[in-house]
PLY file of the C-alpha trace (Angstrom):
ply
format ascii 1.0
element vertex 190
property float x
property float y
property float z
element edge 189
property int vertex1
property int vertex2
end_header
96.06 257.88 64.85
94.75 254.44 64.15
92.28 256.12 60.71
96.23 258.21 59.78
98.18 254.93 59.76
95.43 252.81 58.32
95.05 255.54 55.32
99.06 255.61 55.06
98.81 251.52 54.78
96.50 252.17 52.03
98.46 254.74 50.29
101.46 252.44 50.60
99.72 249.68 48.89
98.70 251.74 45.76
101.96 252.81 45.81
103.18 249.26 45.58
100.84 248.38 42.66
101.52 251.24 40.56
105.28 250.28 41.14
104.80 246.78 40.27
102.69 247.19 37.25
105.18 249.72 35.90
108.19 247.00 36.28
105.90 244.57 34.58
105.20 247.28 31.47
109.14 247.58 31.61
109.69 243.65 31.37
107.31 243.22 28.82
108.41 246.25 26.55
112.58 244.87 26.95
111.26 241.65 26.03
112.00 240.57 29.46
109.38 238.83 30.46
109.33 235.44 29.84
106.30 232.81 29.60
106.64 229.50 31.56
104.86 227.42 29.44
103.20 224.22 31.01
100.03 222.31 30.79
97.70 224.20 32.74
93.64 223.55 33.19
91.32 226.77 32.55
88.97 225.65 34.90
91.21 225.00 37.73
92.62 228.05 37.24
89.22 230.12 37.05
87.96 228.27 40.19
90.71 229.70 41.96
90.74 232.86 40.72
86.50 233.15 41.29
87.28 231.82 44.88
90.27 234.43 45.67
88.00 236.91 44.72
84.93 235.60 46.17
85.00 237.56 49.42
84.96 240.61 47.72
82.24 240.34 45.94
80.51 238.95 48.93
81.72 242.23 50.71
80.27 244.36 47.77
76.86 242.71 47.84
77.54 241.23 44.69
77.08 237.68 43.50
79.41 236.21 41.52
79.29 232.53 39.67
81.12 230.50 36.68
79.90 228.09 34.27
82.66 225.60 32.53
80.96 222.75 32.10
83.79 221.05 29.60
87.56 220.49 30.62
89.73 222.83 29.04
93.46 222.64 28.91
95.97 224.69 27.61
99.75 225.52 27.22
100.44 228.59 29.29
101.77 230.69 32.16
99.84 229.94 34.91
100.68 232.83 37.09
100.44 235.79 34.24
96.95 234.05 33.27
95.57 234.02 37.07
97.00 237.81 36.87
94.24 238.29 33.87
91.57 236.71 35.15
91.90 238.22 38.81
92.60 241.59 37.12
89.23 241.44 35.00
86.96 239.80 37.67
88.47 242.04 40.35
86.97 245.15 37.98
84.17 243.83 37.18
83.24 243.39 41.09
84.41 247.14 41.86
82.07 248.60 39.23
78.91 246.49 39.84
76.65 248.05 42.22
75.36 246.19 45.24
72.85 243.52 43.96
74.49 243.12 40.78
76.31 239.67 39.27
79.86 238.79 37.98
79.61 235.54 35.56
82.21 234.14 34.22
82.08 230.94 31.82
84.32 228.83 29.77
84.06 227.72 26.41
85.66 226.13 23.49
85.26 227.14 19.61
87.32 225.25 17.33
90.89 225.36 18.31
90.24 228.38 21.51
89.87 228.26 24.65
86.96 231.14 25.02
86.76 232.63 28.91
83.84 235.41 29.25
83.58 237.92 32.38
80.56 239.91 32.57
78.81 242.29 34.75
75.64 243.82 35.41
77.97 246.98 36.24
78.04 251.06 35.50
78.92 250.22 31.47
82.00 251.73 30.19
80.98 254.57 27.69
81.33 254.39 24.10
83.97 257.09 23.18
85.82 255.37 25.74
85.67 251.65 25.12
88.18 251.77 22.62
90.94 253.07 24.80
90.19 250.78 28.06
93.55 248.84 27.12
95.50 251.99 26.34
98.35 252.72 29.45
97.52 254.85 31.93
93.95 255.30 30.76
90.87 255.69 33.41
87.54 255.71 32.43
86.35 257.40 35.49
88.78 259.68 36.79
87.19 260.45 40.32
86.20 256.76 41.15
89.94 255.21 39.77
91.64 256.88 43.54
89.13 255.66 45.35
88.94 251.82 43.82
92.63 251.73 43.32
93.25 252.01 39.93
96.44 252.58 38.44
94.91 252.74 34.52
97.81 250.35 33.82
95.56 246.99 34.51
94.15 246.18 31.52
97.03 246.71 29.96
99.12 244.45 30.79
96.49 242.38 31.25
96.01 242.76 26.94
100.03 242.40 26.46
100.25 238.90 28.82
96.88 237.54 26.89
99.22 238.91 23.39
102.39 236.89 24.53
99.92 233.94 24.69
98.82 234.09 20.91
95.57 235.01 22.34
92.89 238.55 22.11
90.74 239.84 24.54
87.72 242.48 23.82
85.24 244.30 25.66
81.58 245.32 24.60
79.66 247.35 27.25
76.26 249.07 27.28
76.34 251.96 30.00
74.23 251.41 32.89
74.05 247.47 32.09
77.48 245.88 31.83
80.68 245.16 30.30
81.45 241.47 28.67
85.27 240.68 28.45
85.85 237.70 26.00
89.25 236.46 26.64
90.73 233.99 23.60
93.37 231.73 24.08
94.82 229.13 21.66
94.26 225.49 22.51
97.47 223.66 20.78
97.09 219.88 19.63
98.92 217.45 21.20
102.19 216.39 19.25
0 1
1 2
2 3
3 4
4 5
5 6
6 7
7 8
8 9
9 10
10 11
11 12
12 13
13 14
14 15
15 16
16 17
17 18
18 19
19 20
20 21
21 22
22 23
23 24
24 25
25 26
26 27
27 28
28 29
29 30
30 31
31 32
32 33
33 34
34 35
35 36
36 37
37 38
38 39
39 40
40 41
41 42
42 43
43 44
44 45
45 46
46 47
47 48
48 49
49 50
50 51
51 52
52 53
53 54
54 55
55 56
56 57
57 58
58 59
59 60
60 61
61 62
62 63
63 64
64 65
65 66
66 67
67 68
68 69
69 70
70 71
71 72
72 73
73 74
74 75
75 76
76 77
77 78
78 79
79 80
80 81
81 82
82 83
83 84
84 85
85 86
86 87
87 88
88 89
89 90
90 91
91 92
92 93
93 94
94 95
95 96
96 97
97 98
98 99
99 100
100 101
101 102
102 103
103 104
104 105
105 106
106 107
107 108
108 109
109 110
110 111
111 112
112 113
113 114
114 115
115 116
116 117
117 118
118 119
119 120
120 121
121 122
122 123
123 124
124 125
125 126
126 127
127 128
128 129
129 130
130 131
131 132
132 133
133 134
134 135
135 136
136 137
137 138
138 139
139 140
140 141
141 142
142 143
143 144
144 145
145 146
146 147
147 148
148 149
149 150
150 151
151 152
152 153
153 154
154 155
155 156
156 157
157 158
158 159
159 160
160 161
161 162
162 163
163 164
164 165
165 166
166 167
167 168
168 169
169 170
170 171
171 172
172 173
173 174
174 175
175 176
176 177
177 178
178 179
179 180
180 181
181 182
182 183
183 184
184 185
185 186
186 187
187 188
188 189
C-alpha cells in the first residue's frame, strides 16, 4: 500500500507540472505574462539555484560547481530567471551519469551577461538538437516518464530568456555533453 500511494504521489506531481507548464505556455502565448523587472545579481541568483539543486546531484553521484568570478547585475525577473537556470541545471543533473560534472559559470562580453551550463552527460543527438526548444518535444522518449519530463521545459525556458531580450543555445556531442549558453542583456545605468 505504502509503494501504491507513494507511486500515486508521484503521478500526482507530474501531473501538477505538466499542468503548470501548460498555464505558463498559455500566459506567455496571451501575452499574459508579465516581467517584474528589478535589479537582480546573476550570481546570487545562480548560487541559489546551484545550492537548491545541490542535493540532487549529490543524490545522483554527480558533482556539480560554478565559476563567476566578476559581479554581474542585471534588470530582470528574478523568479522566471531562477525558473531557467533550475530548469537547465536540473537536466543537466538527470542526464549525467554517476561520476559525471555539472559546471556552470558566469561571464560578461560587451554589453551580456553570458551564463554557461554544461555536462559531461548522454549528449543530445544531432538530428535532434535543433528541436530541444520545440513544445512537447523529448529527445528520449522512454527515459522522459521516468525523469519527469513534460517536453515543455525548455520551452518556456527559451520564451522567458526571449521576453528578457536575451538567446539561449545548446551544442552537444553524444556520449560527452551538452553546453547551454544562456545570453542576457546587461542595460547601462541611466
Amino acid at each position: 500500500t505504502k509503494d501504491f500511494l507513494g507511486d500515486v504521489n508521484k503521478e500526482i506531481d507530474r501531473l501538477n507540472r505538466i499542468v503548470s507548464d501548460l498555464l505558463t505556455l498559455v500566459n506567455i502565448d496571451s501575452g499574459g505574462m508579465k516581467l517584474n523587472l528589478a535589479e537582480i545579481s546573476l550570481n546570487a541568483l545562480l548560487d541559489e539555484q546551484v545550492k537548491r539543486l545541490l542535493p540532487l546531484a549529490r543524490e545522483n553521484g554527480i558533482e556539480i560547481n560554478l565559476e563567476a568570478r566578476e559581479e554581474i547585475s542585471i534588470r530582470g525577473d528574478a523568479l522566471k530567471l531562477q525558473q531557467v537556470v533550475y530548469n537547465v541545471i536540473d537536466n543537466a543533473i538527470k542526464y549525467t551519469p554517476r561520476g559525471g560534472e555539472v559546471e556552470t559559470s558566469l561571464t560578461r562580453a560587451g554589453k551580456k551577461a553570458i551564463i554557461r551550463i554544461s555536462d559531461t552527460g548522454i549528449g543530445i543527438p544531432a538530428e535532434d538538437l535543433p528541436h530541444i526548444f520545440d513544445r512537447f518535444y523529448r529527445v528520449d522518449k522512454a527515459r522522459s516518464r521516468a525523469t519527469g519530463g513534460t517536453g515543455l521545459g525548455l520551452s518556456i525556458v527559451k520564451q522567458i530568456v526571449q521576453l528578457h531580450g536575451g538567446s539561449i543555445t545548446a551544442v552537444s556531442t553524444e556520449g560527452k555533453g551538452t553546453t547551454f549558453e544562456i545570453e542576457l542583456p546587461i542595460q547601462s545605468a541611466p
